[in-house]
N, C-alpha and C positions, 0 to 999 in steps of 0.2 A: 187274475187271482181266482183259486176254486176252493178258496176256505174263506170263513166268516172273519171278519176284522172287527173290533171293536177300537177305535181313535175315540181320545179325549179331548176334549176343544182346549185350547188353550185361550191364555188371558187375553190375549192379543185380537183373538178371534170373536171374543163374546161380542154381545148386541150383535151380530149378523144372522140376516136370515139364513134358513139349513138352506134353499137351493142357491142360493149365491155360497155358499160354502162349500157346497158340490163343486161350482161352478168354477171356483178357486183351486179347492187341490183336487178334482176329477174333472176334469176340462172334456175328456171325451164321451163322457157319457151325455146323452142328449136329452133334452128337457120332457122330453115324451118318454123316454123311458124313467127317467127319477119319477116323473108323476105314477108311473106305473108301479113301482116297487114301494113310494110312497102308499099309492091305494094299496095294495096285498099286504101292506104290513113288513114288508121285506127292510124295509129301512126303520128304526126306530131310536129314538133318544130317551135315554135311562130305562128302559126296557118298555118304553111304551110307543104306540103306534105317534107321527108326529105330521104335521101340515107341512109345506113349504114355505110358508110364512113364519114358521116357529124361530123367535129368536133366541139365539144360543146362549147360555151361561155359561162361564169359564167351569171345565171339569166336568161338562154334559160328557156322558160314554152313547158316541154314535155308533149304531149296528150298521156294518155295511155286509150286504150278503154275497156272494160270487157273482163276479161281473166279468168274468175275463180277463180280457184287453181293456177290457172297458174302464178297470179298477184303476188299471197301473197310472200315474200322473205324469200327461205329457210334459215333457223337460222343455221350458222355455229359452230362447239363446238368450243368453246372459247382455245387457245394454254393455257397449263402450263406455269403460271410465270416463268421467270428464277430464276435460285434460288440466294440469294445472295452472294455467291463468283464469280459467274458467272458474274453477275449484277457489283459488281467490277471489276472484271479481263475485261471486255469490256467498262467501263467508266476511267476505269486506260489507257485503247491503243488507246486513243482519239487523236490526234494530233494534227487535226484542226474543227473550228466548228464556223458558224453562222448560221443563220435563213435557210440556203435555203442546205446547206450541211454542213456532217460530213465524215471525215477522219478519219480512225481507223489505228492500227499499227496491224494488223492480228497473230495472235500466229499460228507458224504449229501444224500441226496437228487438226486442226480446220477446220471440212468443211464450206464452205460457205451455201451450203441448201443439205434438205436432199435426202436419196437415198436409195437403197438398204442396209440394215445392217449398215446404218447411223442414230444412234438415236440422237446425239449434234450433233446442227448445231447453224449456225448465225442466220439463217434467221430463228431458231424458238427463238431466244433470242436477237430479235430487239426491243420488248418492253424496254428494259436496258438503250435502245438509242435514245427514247423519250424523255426526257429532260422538260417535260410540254406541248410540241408541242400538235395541237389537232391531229395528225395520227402517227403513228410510222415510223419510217425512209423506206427508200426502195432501195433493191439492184438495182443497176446501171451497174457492172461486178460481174466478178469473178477470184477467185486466186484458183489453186491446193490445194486439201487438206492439201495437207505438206510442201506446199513454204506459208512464210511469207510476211509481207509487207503492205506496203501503197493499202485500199483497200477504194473505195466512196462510200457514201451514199448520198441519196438525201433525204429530208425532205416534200417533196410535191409531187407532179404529175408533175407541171409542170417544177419542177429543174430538175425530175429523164427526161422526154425525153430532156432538152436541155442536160443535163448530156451525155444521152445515143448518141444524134445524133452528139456529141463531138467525141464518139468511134470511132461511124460506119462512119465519116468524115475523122478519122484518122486526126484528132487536137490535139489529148492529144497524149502527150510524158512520156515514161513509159523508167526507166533504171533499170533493175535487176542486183543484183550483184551473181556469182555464184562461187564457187568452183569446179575443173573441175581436172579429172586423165589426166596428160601429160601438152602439151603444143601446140594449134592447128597451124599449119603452112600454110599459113603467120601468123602475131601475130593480124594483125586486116583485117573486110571485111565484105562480105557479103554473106550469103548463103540462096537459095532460093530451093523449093522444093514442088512438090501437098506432101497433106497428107490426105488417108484417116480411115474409122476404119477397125482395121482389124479382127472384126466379133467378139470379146469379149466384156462381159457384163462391163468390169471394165475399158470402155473410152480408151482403150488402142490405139492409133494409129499408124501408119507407115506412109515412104515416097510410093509414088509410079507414077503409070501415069494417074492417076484419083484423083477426089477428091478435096477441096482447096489450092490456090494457100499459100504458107507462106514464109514470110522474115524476115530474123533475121541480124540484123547489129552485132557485135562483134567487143572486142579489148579487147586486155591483159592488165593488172593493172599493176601487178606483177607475176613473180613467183617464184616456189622455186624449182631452179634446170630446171630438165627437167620434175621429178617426179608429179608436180601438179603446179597450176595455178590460179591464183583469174582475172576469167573475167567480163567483163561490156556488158551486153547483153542489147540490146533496138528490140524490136518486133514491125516490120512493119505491121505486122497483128497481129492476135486475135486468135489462132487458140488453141483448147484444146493439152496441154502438146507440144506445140508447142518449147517452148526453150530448154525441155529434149529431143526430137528428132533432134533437129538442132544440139545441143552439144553432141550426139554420133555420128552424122554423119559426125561430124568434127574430128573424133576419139575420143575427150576427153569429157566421160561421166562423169557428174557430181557428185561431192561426195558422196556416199551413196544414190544414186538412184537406188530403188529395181528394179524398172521398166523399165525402160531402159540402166541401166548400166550393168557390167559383177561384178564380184568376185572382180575382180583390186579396183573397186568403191567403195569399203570400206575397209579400212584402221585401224591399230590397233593403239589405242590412239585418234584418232579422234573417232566423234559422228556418230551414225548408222541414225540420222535426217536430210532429205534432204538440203545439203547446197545448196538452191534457195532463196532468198530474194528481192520480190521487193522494191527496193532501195526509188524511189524517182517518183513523176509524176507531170507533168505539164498540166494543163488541163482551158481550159476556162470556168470561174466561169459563172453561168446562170443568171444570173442578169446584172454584173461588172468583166469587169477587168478579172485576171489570177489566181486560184489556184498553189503554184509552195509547196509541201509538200515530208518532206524524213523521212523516217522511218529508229529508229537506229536496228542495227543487231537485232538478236534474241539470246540469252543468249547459245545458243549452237557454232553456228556460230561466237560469240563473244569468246570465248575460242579456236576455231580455229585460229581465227586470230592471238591472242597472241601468238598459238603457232608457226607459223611462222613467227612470228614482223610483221604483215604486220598493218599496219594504219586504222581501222576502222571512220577516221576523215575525209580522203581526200576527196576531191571534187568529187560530183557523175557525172558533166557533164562534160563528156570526149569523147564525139564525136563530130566532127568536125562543127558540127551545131548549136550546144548549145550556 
């Protein structure tokens, strides 16, 4: 382009920082040069000079000055639709949903986005989860490949950060329920620990004396015998495979966890499918009001249960806070 533009943000766009908005629809221009045209003034919002921090309100008139090639917005290839069994199996796990969020029921075995030797994912089959909306939903966390559960979606920009700074506030209340080898002693508490990676490609982590701090609350449901145990885990932090490491540390790794468990962790008659499920969250809706959403078992996990009678009905909130 060798002429001045002037773009209006739209609503969709507001709360964003201007160089993530560059970075959005001018992807070639490079972070060193925005900073430059930033300095000189070249760039400016409602006619005045602006930061790269400055966050946008719907209807700012952005200056963008002649950039060339620079300007034009590289065209990204468009994702493969989902196909339609897909497209059902993730409008079938819906649990809750209006205008600004979507709550799905996660199936394991389902990454959340991709990776290495990750070809299905969520996050390349969130078109499914458009519903007519004008943008497709957008992750807000994440759940383990193989744990199940109550997982949120935001439908905007500005639900996805009130969403997100709900997290990183540690406002939303999260209860997993787990299957676990033995029975940990005492039967409820607290265990805290750094954790960081321990140098493998596959997120693998350990405790150690570096790294993020993690706390995990626990209490026993039920169990059966001494042999195993159905716990209620709620995670004070955020931390990758943070309740499979809490729950071997407490000796009793969870059912059929390849990854942090031993040989004991799986069981003949039970499912070789991680028994982790999160259960239930409570979360401040971005608009109004309180999100409070629970997810039933997952059809593997639900067959555990029955095999030890244990109640897949009972109340999820059984810590002392609730």
């Amino acid at each position: 382009m060798s002429v001045v533009q002037t773009i209006s943000v739209k609503p969709a766009d507001a709360d964003q920082r201007l160089d993530r908005w560059f970075k959005q629809h001018f992807p070639a221009l490079s972070f060193g040069h925005l900073q430059k045209l930033l300095r000189t003034g070249q760039i400016r919002v409602g006619g005045k000079r602006a930061k790269a921090d400055y966050r946008l309100l719907a209807g700012d008139q952005i200056r963008i000055p002649p950039m060339g090639e620079m300007a034009l917005p590289m065209k990204k290839p468009l994702p493969a639709p989902p196909r339609s069994e897909d497209v059902q199996m993730l409008q079938d796990a819906v649990l809750y949903k209006d205008d600004h969020v979507i709550v799905i029921n996660k199936p394991p075995g389902l990454a959340v986005q991709g990776g290495t030797s990750i070809g299905k994912h969520l996050d390349g089959m969130l078109e499914a989860l458009r519903f007519g909306a004008s943008d497709r939903p957008r992750l807000v966390h994440r759940l383990d490949k193989d744990t199940s559960g109550v997982l949120v979606l935001a439908r905007s920009r500005q639900a996805a950060a009130a969403l997100a700074l709900s997290f990183k506030d540690r406002k939303t209340r999260k209860t997993y329920w787990a299957l676990v080898t033995g029975v940990p002693s005492p039967n409820e508490g607290e265990i805290t620990s750094m954790m960081e990676k321990d140098g493998e490609e596959d997120e693998r982590v350990r405790p150690g004396d570096k790294g993020l701090k993690a706390i995990t609350e626990y209490k026993v449901i039920e169990n059966a015998g001494n042999a195993l145990c159905w716990l209620a885990l709620r995670p004070v932090t955020g931390r990758t495979h943070q309740l499979r490491v809490h729950c071997a540390q407490l000796g009793t790794p969870i059912i059929s966890d390849g990854k942090y468990g031993s040989e004991d962790s799986f069981r003949d008659g039970i499912s070789s499918k991680l028994h982790l499920h999160a259960r239930n969250i409570v979360i401040p809706h971005p608009v109004r009001g309180t999100i409070d959403v629970t997810a039933p078992l997952p059809p593997h996990m639900r067959e555990t249960w029955a095999l030890f009678e244990f109640d897949p009905n009972m109340r999820q909130d059984v810590f002392a806070d609730d």
